[in-house]
C-alpha positions as CSV (number, residue, x, y, z in Angstrom):
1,X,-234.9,-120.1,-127.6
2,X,-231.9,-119.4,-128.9
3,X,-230.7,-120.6,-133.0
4,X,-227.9,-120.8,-134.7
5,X,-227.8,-120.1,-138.5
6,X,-225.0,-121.4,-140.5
7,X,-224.9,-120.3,-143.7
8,X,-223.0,-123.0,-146.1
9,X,-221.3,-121.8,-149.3
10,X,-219.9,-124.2,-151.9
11,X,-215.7,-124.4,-151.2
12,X,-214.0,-122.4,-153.1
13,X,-212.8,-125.8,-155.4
14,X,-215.3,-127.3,-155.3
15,X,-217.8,-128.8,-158.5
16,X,-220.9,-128.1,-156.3
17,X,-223.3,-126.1,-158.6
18,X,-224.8,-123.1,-157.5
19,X,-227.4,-120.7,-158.9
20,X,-224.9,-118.4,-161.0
21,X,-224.0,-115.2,-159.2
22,X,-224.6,-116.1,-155.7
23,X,-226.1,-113.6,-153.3
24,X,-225.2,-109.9,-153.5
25,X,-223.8,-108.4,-150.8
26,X,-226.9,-105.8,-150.9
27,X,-229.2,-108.9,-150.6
28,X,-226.9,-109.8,-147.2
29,X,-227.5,-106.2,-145.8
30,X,-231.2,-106.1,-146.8
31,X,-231.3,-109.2,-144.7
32,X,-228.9,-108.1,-142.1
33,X,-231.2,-104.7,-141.5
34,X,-234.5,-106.7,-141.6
35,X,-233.3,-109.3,-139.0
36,X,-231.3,-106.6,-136.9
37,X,-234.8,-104.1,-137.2
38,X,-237.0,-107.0,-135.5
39,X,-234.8,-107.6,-132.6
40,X,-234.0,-111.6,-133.1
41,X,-230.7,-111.3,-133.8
42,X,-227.9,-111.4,-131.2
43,X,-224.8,-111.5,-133.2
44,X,-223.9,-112.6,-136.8
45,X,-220.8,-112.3,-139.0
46,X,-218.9,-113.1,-142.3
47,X,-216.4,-115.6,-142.1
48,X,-213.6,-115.3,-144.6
49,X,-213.6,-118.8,-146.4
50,X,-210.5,-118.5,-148.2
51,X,-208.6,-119.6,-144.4
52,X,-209.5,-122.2,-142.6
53,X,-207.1,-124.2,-139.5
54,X,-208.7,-127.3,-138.3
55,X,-207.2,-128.8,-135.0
56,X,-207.6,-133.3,-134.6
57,X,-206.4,-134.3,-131.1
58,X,-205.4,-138.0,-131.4
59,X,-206.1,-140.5,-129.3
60,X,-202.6,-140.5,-127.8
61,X,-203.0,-136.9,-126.9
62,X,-201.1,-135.4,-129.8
63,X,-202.6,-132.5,-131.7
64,X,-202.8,-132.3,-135.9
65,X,-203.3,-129.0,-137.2
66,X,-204.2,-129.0,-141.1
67,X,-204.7,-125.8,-143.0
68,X,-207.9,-125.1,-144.2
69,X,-211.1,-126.9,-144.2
70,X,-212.0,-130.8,-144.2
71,X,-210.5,-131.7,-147.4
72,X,-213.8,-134.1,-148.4
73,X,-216.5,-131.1,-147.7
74,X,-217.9,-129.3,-150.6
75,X,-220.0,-126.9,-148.3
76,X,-218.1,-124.6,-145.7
77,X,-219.5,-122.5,-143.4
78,X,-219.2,-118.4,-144.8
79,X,-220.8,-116.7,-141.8
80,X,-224.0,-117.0,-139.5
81,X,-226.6,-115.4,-137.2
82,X,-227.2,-116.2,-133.5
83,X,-231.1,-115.3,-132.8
84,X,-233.5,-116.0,-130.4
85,X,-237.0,-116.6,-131.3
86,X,-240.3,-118.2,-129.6
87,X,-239.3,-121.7,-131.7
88,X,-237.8,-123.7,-134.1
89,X,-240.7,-122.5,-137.1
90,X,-239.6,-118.7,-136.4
91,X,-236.0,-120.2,-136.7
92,X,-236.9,-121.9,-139.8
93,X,-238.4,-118.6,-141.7
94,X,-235.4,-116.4,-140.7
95,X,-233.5,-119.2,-142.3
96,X,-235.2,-119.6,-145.4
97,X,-235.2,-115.7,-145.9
98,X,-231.7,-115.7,-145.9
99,X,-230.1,-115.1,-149.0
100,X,-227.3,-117.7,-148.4
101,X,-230.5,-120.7,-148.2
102,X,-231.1,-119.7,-152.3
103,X,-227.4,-120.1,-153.2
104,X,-226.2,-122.5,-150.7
105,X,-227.4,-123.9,-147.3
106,X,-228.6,-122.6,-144.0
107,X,-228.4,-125.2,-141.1
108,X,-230.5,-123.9,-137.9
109,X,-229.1,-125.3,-135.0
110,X,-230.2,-125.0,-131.7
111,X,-227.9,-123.1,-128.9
112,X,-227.8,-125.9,-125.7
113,X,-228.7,-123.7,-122.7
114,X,-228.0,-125.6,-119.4
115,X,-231.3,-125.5,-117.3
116,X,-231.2,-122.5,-114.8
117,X,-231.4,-123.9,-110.8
């Protein structure tokens, strides 16, 4: 099955308290090699959270476009992984070995695959 890993950072402004330093970017290629090595991941990249466009499409048809990220969130989303393991508890342990789950959140989310005919 196929996962998605969203690894949530506190926003830039926001008062969400972190562990101090946040992960290292060797921690992110330790983890990058050790999931790449064992042949779950699929794709995965940064995202650069200091840009963000969000697009609204009222319900007259008429489309909002805001700069940057929901105002209210503290967490944004600063990269992810696409894998694809046996099931959600292999899901679950690349998450939690990800350095982004000790300084921030990682949601696992599973990828909707329509049913083959």
């Amino acid at each position: 099955m196929k996962y998605l890993l969203l690894i949530n950072t506190a926003a830039p402004d926001s008062t969400e308290q972190q562990p101090a330093g946040g992960p290292t970017m060797e921690e992110f290629m330790a983890y990058d090699k050790a999931i790449s090595d064992s042949g779950v991941k699929l794709d995965g990249n940064a995202l650069d959270i200091s840009n963000a466009t969000t697009v609204h499409v009222r319900v007259n048809g008429e489309r909002v476009v805001t700069d940057g990220p929901f105002a209210e969130t503290r967490e944004i989303v600063g990269g992810y992984y696409l894998i694809d393991v046996p099931d959600l508890d292999v899901a679950l342990d690349w998450a939690a070995r990800c350095p982004g789950a000790r300084y921030g959140t990682v949601q696992v989310r599973t990828v909707w695959e329509p049913a083959q005919p």
